[in-house]
matplotlib code that plots the C-alpha trace (Angstrom):
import matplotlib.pyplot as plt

x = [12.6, 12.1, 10.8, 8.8, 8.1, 4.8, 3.9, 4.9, 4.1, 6.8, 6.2, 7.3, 7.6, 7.7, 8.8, 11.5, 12.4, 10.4, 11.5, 8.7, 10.8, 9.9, 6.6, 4.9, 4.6, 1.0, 0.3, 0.9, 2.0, 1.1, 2.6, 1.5, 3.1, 2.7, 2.6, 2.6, 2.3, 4.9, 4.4, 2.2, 0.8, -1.8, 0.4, -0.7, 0.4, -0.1, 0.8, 2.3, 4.5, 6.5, 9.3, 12.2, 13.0, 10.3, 7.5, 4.6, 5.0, 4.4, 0.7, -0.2, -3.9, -5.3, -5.7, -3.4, -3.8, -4.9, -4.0, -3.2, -3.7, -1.0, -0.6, -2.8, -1.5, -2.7, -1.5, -1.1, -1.5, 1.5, 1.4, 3.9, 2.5, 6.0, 4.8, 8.3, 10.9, 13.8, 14.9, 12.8, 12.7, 10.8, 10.6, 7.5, 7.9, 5.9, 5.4, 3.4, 4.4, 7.1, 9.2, 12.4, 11.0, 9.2, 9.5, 10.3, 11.2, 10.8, 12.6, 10.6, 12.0, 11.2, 11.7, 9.6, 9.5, 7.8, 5.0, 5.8, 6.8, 10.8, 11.6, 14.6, 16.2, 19.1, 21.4, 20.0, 22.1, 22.9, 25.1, 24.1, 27.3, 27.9, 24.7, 24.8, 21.2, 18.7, 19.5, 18.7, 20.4, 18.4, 19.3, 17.4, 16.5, 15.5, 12.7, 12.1, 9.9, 12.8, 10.1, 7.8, 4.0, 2.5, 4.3, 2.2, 4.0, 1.7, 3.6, 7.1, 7.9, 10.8, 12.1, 14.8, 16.8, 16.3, 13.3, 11.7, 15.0, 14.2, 11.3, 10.5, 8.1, 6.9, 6.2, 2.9, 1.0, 1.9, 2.2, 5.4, 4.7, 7.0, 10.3, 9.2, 10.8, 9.9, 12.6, 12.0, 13.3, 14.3, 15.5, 17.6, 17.2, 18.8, 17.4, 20.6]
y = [-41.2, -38.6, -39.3, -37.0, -37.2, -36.5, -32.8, -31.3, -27.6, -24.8, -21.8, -18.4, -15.9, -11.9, -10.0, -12.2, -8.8, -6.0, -2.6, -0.5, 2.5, 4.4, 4.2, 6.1, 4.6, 3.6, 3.7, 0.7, -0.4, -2.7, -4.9, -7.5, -10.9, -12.8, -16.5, -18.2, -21.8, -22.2, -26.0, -28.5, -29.6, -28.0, -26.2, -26.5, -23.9, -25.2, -22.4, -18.7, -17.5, -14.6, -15.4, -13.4, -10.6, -8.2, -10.8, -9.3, -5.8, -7.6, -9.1, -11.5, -11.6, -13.5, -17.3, -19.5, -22.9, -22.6, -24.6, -22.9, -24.7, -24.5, -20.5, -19.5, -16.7, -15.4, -11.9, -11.9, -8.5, -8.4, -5.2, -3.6, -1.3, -0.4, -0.2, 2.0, 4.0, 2.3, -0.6, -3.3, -6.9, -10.5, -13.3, -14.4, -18.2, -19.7, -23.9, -25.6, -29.3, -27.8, -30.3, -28.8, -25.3, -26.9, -23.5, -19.1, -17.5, -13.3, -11.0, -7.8, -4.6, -1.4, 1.5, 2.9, 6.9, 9.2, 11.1, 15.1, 18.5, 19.5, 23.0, 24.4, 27.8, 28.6, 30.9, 30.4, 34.2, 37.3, 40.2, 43.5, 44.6, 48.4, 50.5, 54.0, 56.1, 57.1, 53.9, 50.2, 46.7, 43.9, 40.1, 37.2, 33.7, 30.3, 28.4, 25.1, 21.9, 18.9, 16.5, 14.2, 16.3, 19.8, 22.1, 25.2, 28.6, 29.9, 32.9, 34.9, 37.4, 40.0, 39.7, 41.3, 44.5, 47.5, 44.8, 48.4, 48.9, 45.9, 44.8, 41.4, 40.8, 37.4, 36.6, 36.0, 32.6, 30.1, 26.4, 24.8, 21.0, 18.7, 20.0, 23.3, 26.3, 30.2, 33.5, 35.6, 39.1, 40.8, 44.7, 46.3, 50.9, 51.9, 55.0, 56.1]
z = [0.0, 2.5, 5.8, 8.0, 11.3, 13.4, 13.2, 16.6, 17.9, 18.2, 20.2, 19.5, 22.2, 21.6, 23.2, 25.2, 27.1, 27.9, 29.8, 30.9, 31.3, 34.7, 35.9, 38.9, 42.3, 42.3, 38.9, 36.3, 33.0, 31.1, 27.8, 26.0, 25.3, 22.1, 22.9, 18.7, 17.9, 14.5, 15.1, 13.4, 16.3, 18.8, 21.2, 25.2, 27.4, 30.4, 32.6, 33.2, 36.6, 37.9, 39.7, 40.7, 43.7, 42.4, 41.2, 43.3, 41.4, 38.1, 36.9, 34.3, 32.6, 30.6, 30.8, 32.9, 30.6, 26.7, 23.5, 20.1, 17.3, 14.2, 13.5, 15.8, 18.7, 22.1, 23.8, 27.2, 29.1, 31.9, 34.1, 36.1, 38.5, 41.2, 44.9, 45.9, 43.7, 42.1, 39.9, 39.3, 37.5, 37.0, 34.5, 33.1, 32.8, 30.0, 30.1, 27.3, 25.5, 22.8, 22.8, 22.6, 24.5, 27.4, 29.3, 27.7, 30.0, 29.5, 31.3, 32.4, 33.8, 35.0, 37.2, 40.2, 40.0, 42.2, 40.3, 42.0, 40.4, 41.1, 40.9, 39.9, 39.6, 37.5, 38.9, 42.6, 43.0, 40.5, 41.2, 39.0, 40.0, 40.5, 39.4, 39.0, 41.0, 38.4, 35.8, 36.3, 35.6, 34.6, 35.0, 34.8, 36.5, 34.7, 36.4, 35.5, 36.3, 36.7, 38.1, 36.5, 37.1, 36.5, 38.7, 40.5, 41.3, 44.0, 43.8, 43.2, 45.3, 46.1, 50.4, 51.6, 52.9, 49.9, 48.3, 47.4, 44.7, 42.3, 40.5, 38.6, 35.5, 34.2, 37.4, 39.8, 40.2, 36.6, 36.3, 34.7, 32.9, 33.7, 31.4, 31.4, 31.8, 32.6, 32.2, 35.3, 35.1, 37.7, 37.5, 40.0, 40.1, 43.6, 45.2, 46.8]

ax = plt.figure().add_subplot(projection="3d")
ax.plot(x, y, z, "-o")
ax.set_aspect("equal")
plt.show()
């Protein structure tokens, strides 16, 4: 004889961590979270909270209170949108009447970043070393975008005592996306 008891619902959470990587200040993110009834029984949810340090920098959608009946899901959208730069995290607390589950908890993180180009120039100094009138040296300079948006060179330009004994090419006005690079040459032909 085998004896079964009354059907009951089971809920299934996924994901039960979520890391939206790094996000721009002002901008947001957003992820949805499956919320599956596994059970036998119509599963109520009977709510959804943030709690935790960084709660108001996370958003749920979707509705606060539903029921799922037996192999039925719902997504709900969570956003992060960061409001300054650095690390950032939450947990997205789920209740419904699972019996042994009564409450998932998911654990969100992320990262604020600020959204602005980052220039960078590799060597920041060259020596041509000695360089005989009448020939030239050439060397050359990296310039790359490091930051996290489009990066515009308004211009390049040559300042300095003797500026009239070196020349550049691949220069001028040029934008860099963000990992970018551009070779800058620079030539060096003393007059005396």
């Amino acid at each position: 004889v085998i004896l079964t008891g009354d059907p009951v619902p089971d809920i299934t959470v996924n994901p039960l961590s979520y890391n939206y990587g790094s996000v721009a200040v002002g901008q947001s993110a957003g992820q949805n979270i499956n919320i599956r009834n596994d059970g036998g029984a119509n599963l109520s949810v009977t709510g959804l909270n943030l709690t935790g340090s960084n709660q108001a920098e996370f958003g749920c959608g979707g509705p606060g209170a539903f029921v799922l009946t037996p192999g039925a899901s719902q997504d709900v959208l969570v956003d992060f949108a960061p409001a300054s730069i650095g690390s950032k995290s939450a947990l997205l607390s789920i209740a419904s009447d699972d019996p042994d589950e009564p409450s998932v908890q998911v654990s969100l993180q992320g990262a604020g970043a600020l959204l602005e180009p980052d220039i960078s120039v590799t060597p920041t100094s060259r020596d041509f070393g000695l360089v005989t009138v009448t020939q030239s040296g050439s060397q050359s300079f990296v310039i790359k975008n490091e930051g996290t948006t489009a990066l515009n060179v308004t211009s390049t330009d040559l300042t300095g005592s003797n500026v009239e004994d070196f020349s550049y090419s691949n220069g001028g006005a040029f934008d860099l996306a963000p990992g970018a690079s551009r070779t800058l040459q620079v030539g060096f032909s003393p007059s005396s």
